[in-house]
C-alpha positions as CSV (number, residue, x, y, z in Angstrom):
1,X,-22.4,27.7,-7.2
2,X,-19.7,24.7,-7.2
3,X,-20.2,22.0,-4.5
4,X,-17.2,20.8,-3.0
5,X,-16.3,17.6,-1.6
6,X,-16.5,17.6,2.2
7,X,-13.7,15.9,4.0
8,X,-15.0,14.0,7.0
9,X,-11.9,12.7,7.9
10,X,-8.9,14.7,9.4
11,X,-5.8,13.9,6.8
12,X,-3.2,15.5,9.8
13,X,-5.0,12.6,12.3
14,X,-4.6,10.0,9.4
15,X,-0.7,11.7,8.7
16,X,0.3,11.2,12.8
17,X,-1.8,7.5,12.4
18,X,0.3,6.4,9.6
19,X,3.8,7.6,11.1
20,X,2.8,6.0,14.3
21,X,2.2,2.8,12.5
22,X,5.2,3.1,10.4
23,X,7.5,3.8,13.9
24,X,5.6,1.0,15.1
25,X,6.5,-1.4,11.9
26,X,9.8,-0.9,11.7
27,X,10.4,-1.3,15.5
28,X,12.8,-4.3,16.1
29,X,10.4,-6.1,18.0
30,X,7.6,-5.9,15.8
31,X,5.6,-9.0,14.3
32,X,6.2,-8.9,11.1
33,X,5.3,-12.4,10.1
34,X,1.5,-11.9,9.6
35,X,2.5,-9.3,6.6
36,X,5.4,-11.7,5.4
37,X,3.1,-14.5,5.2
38,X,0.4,-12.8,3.6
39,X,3.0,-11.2,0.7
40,X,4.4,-14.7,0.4
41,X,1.3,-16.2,0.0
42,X,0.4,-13.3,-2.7
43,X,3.3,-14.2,-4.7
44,X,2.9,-17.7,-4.6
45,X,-0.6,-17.5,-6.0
46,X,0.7,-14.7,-9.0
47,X,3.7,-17.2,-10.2
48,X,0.5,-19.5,-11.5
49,X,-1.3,-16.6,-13.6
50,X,0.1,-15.6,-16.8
51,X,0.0,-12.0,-16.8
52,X,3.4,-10.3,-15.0
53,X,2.6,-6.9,-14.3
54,X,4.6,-4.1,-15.3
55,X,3.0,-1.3,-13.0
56,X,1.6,-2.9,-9.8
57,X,-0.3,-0.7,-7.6
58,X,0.6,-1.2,-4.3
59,X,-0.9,0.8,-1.7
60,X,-0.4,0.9,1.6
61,X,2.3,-0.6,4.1
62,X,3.4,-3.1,1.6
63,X,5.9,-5.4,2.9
64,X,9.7,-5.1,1.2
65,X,9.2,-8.8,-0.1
66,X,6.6,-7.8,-2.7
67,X,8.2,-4.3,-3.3
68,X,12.0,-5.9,-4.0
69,X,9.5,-8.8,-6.6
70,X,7.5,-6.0,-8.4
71,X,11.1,-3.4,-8.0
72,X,8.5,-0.6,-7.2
73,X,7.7,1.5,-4.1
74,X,4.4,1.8,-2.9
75,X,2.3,4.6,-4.6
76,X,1.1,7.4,-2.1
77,X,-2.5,8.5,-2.9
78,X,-5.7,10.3,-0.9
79,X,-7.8,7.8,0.5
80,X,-10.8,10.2,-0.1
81,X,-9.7,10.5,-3.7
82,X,-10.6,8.2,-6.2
83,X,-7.9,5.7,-7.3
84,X,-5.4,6.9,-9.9
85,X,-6.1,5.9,-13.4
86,X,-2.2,6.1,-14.8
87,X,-2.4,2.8,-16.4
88,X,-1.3,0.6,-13.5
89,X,-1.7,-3.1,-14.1
């Protein structure tokens, strides 16, 4: 008998979730700053380490600053998944 993974969260409630937030992001009155700050912030501690990374993984609703810096798009994956290993830095 093969055991299977039970999903105790809805992925169409955590689909409608996400596009709501999304609508809700790229409102023209949204506050955007918060998530501005925090990717400027990011970057400004990454120009001190040595490492650049080729393959980023950036998950989530990643502000464009840090996707126009890496030149990547944020990778989609299933939260109730485990994390992708396809050698991201």
């Amino acid at each position: 008998m093969t055991a299977s993974v039970p999903r105790i969260f809805s992925p169409i409630r955590r689909q409608r979730r996400e596009a709501r937030a999304s609508a809700r992001r790229d409102h023209p009155d949204a506050a955007r700053f918060v998530a501005d700050e925090m990717a400027e912030d990011m970057l400004e501690r990454l120009a001190f380490v040595r490492h650049k990374p080729e393959r980023p993984l950036l998950i989530g609703m990643v502000p464009p600053t840090l996707t126009r810096h890496f030149n990547t798009a944020p990778y989609a994956i299933d939260p109730e998944a485990p994390y992708p290993d396809d050698g991201f830095d």
